[in-house]
C-alpha positions, 0 to 999 in steps of 0.5 A: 500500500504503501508503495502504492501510495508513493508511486501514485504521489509521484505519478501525481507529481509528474502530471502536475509539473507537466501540465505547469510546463504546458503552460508555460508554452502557452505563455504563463504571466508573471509580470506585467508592465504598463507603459503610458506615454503622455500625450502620445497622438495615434497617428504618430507612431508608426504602426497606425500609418504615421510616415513622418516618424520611426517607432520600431521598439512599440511597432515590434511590440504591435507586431507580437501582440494586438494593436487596438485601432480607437482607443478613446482617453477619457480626459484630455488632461494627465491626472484624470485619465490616468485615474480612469487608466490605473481604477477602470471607472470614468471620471464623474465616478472617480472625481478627479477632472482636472491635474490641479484641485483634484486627488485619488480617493482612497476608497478607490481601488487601483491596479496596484492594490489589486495586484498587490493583494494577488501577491505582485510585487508593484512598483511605478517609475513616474516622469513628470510632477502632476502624477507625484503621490501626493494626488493619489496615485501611489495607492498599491505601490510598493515603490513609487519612483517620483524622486528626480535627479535631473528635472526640467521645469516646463509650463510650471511641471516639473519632468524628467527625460525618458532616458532616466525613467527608463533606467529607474525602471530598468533598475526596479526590474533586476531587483524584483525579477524574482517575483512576479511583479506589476510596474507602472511606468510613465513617460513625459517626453511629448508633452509641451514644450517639444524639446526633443535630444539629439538626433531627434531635434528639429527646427518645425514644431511639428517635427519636434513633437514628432521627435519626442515621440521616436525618443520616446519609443528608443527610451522604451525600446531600452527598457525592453531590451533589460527584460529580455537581458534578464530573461523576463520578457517572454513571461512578460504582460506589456501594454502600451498606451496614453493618457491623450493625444495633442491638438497641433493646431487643429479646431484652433487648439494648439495643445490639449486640455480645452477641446476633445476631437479625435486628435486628442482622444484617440490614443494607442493601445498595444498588448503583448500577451505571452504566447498570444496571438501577434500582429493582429489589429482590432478596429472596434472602439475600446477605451483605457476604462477597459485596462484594468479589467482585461488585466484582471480577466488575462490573470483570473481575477475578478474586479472590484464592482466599481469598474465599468470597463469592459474586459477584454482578454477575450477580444485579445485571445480571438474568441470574441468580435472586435467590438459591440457596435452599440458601445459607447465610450464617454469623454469629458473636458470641463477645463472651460469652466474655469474661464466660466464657460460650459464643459464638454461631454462626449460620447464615442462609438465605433462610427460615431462622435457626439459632443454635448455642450452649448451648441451640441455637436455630432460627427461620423467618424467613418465618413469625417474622421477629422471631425469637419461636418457638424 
């Protein structure tokens, strides 16, 4: 009997280590790393079309993954859309509209608790001054990278460049690389004013901003590069996105904040799942609401009641269409209250944009997508 017993525990054993190994081959997550770029458009990388600027290190990433063709931002302004990013609720239920007078609620649950309380180491590496802790944002964070050795102080926002963003979080990255970790990582570059590095300077301020952008992605391309050096990046959970995109004079908008057209609301979303499926391209309207619901569905765990985005993992594995026609994306500026005039609503769905204010707007976004026709 006793014999028996061994034989059967090793037998047990056997089959509990290779179906580990099986799915190990599928492409186990045991880390997961959420890169935003601020104030990164689309349509300036290459892998949505842009011709006027090289973005290999996030277009090898479209390329292994699936690239989300209308990703809409809730908020044309930094805190309150990474709110929406990192709790998976819209602004009127987070409260947060605006990067100043505004502050993440401790009753909200982040990405980082969330994980945290799955046993994910979580740590964050962030760039620029309006997402330091004291607006909420730490919550769930282990470590929470908002210390600067080199700052600029530009428009009254104090920022670091990419560069050192990249090896902080590479840094993060060798220390914990014996658990499974989560880490947020924020890059500034984009952002107003355009003063990119060499080779990446320019004299039209529109290449300029272009310009912050392929920095940009070389700076993420070397925070790749030290995942794979230390044997982590095909276990690895990467998505890329933004928290806006920027006007460049269209509408008569010259940044962001004001306004919230497409060139401004429309950003990237990349995902790179382990052993996903690659270079597929979805074209049904998601939002960054549905970010931390499909990390939760991708790792099997279910999200706080609050959240109201959609989980996707089922769109990222094929099994489900590119999007429901009827869903509707909801956006919002209230940044003109402040010169006492009325805010912006706005609802996104695969074809169409409608805006709520004063002089209610409506656009087809198939047939007008630079949003000209009323």
């Amino acid at each position: 009997t006793l014999i028996n017993a061994s034989v059967g525990t090793v037998v047990l054993l056997a089959v509990v280590a290779g179906m580990a190994w099986l799915l190990a081959g599928r492409g186990t997550i045991r880390y997961v790393v959420l890169i935003s770029i601020d104030t990164c458009r689309a349509d300036h990388l290459s892998c949505y079309g842009a011709t006027h600027v090289a973005t290999p290190h996030i277009d090898a990433v479209a390329r292994e993954g699936v690239l989300f063709e209308n990703a809409i931002a809730p908020v044309p302004l930094t805190l309150p859309s990474h709110c929406t990013l990192l709790t998976g609720t819209n602004p009127p239920y987070h409260g947060v509209h605006d990067n100043a007078g505004f502050r993440l609620g401790p009753s909200h649950m982040t990405l980082a608790e969330i994980l945290k309380e799955q046993g994910f180491t979580t740590g964050a590496v962030i760039a620029a001054s309006v997402l330091k802790r004291r607006c909420g944002l730490d919550q769930g964070f282990d470590d929470f990278g908002d210390a600067f050795k080199q700052s600029r102080n530009t428009i009254g926002i104090f920022e670091r460049w990419g560069e050192e963003v990249s090896d902080e979080a590479g840094q993060w990255i060798e220390a914990h690389a014996d658990d499974p970790f989560f880490l947020f990582v924020h890059y500034y570059d984009p952002h107003y004013p355009y003063e990119p590095p060499p080779p990446f300077s320019a004299e039209d301020r529109h290449a300029r901003y272009a310009g912050e952008i392929a920095y940009t992605d070389r700076c993420i391309g070397n925070l790749l590069t030290k995942l794979r050096q230390i044997g982590a990046y095909d276990s690895t959970l990467i998505v890329i996105t933004s928290d806006h995109g920027e006007m460049l004079g269209e509408h008569g908008e010259t940044v962001h904040g004001f306004l919230i057209y497409q060139s401004v609301m429309r950003v990237p979303l990349l995902v790179r799942l382990p052993g996903g499926r690659a270079g597929r391209r979805v074209e049904g309207v998601v939002g960054l609401i549905d970010i931390l619901p499909t990390v939760c569905g991708l790792l099997g765990i279910e999200p706080p009641e609050a959240v109201a985005g959609r989980d996707l993992s089922d769109v990222l594995a094929g099994d489900a269409p590119a999007g429901h026609s009827d869903r509707a994306i909801y956006c919002e500026s209230l940044y003109a209250r402040k010169y006492d005039a009325n805010p912006l609503l706005g609802l996104v769905t695969a074809r169409w944009k409608y805006i709520l204010t004063t002089r209610p707007e409506l656009y087809d976004l198939v047939d007008d997508p630079k949003e000209l026709n009323n």
